[in-house]
C-alpha positions as CSV (number, residue, x, y, z in Angstrom):
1,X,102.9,80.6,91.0
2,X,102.8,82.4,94.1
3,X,99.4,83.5,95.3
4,X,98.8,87.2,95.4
5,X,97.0,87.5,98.8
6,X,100.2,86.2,99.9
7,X,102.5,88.9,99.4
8,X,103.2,91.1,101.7
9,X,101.5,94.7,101.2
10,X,104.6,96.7,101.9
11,X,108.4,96.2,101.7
12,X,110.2,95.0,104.2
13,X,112.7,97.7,104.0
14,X,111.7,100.6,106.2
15,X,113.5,103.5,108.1
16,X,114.3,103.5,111.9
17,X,110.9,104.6,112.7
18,X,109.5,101.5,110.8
19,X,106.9,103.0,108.9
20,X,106.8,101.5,105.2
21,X,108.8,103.0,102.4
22,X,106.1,102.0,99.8
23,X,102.3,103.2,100.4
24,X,100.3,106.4,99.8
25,X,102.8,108.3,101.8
26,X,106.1,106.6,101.9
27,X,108.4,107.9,104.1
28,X,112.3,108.0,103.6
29,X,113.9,110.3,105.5
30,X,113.7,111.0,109.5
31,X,111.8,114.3,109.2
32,X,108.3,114.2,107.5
33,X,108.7,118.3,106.9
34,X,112.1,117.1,104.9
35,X,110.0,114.1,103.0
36,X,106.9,116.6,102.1
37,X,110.3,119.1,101.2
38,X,111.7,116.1,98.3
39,X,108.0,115.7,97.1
40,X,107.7,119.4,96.6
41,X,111.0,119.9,95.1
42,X,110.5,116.9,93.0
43,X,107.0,117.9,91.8
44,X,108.4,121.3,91.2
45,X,111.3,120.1,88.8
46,X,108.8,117.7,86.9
47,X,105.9,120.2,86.4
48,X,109.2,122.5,85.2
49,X,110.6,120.3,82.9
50,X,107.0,119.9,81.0
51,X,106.5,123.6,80.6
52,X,110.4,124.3,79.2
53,X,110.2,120.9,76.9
54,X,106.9,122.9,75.8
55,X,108.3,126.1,75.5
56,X,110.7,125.3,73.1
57,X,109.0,123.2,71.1
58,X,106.6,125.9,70.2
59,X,109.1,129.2,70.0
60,X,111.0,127.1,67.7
61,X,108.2,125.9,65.4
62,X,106.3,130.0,66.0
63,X,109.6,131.3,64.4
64,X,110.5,128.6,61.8
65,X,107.2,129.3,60.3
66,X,107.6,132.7,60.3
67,X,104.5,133.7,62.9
68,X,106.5,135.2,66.2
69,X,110.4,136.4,66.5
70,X,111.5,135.6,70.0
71,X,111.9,138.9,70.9
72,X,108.6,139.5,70.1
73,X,107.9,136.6,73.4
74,X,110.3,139.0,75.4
75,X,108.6,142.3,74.7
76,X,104.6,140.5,75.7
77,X,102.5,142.7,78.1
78,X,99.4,140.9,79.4
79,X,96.1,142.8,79.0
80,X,93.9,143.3,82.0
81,X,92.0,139.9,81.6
82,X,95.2,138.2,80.6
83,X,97.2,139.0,83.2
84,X,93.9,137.9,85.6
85,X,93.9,134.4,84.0
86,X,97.8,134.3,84.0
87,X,97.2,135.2,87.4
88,X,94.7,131.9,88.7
89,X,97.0,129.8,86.5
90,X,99.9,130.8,89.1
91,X,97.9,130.5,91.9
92,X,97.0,126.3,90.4
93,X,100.3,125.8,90.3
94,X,101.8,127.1,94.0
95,X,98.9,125.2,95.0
96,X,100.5,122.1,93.1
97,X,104.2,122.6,94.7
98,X,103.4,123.4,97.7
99,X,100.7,120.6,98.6
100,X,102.9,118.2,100.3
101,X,104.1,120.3,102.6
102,X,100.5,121.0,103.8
103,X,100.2,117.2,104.2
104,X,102.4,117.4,107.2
């Protein structure tokens, strides 16, 4: 069995600069600003994909049982407080996407 404080903590493999592909902040492309860029977009189309796969699970089950038409999802206007709290909610989330970018 090989001993684990043997291993080496990083890949070999690395880009032309040589800084590790594996680590906290792995780098795989030539331009940090373009790295931070794939994190974003990537952390963008994951958050995305929760919120839609959540979306349609509950439209569909709000209108098989009879509690919401989907128009009725179309024709929604927030109240003052609503819209407020709709409003820190978007303001978590830009923070979210656009994180990586301020790593840089």
């Amino acid at each position: 069995m090989t001993d684990p404080r043997r291993l080496p903590q990083y890949p070999e493999q690395t880009p032309e600069d040589g800084v590790p592909l594996a680590g906290p902040d792995p780098v795989y492309l030539d331009n940090p600003v373009l790295d931070a860029t794939v994190r974003m977009v990537t952390e963008l189309a994951a958050q995305l994909w929760v919120e839609r796969e959540r979306r349609l699970v509950l439209e569909t089950l709000l209108a098989e049982r009879g509690i919401l038409a989907t128009e009725a999802i179309e024709q929604y206007r927030p109240d003052a407080m609503r819209a407020a709290e709709i409003k820190v909610e978007r303001a978590r989330f830009i923070e979210d996407v656009f994180k990586e970018l301020r790593r840089i």
